[in-house]
C-alpha positions in Angstrom: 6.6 -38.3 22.7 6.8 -35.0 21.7 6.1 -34.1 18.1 8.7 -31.8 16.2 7.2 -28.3 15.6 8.1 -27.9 11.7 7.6 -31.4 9.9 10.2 -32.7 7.6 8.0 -32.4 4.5 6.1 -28.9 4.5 2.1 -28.9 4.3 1.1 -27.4 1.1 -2.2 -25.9 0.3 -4.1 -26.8 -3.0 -7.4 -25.0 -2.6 -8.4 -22.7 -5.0 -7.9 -19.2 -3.3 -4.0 -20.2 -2.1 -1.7 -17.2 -3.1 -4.5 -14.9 -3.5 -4.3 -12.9 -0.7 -0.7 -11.3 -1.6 -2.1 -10.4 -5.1 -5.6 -9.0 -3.7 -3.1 -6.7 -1.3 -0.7 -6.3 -4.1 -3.8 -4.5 -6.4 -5.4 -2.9 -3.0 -1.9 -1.0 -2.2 -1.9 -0.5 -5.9 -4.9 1.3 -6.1 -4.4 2.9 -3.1 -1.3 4.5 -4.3 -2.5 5.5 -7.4 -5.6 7.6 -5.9 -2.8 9.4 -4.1 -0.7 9.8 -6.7 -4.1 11.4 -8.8 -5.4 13.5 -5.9 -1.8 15.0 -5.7 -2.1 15.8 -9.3 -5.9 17.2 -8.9 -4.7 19.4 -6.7 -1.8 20.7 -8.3 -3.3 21.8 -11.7 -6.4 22.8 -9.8 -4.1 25.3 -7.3 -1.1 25.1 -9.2 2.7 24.5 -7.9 2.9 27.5 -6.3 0.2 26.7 -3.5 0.7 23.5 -4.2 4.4 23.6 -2.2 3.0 26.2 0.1 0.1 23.5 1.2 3.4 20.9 1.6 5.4 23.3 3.4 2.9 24.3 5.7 2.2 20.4 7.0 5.3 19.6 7.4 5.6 22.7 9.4 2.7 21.6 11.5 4.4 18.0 11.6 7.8 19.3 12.8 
């Protein structure tokens, strides 16, 4: 006989690393954003806003 595919009482998982993964990506995409978010700012007091739009203007010109 065929079994069902979902069973009535869900498995769950006790070990020790369950539910990590979603907070190590959480911190990763974190992080990630942030470095961004700091290069951006490197840039602009190092070329100020003026080149700074210019550089943003000229890649989205290249993009569209």
């Amino acid at each position: 006989m065929a079994q069902p595919l979902h069973p009535a009482h869900p498995v769950s998982d006790n070990s020790p690393t369950a539910g990590r993964l979603p907070f190590v990506l959480l911190l990763a995409g974190t992080g990630i954003g942030g470095l961004v978010v700091a290069g951006a700012l490197a840039l602009w007091f190092h070329y100020g806003s003026q080149m700074f739009f210019e550089m943003i203007r000229a890649g989205f010109a290249a993009c569209f």
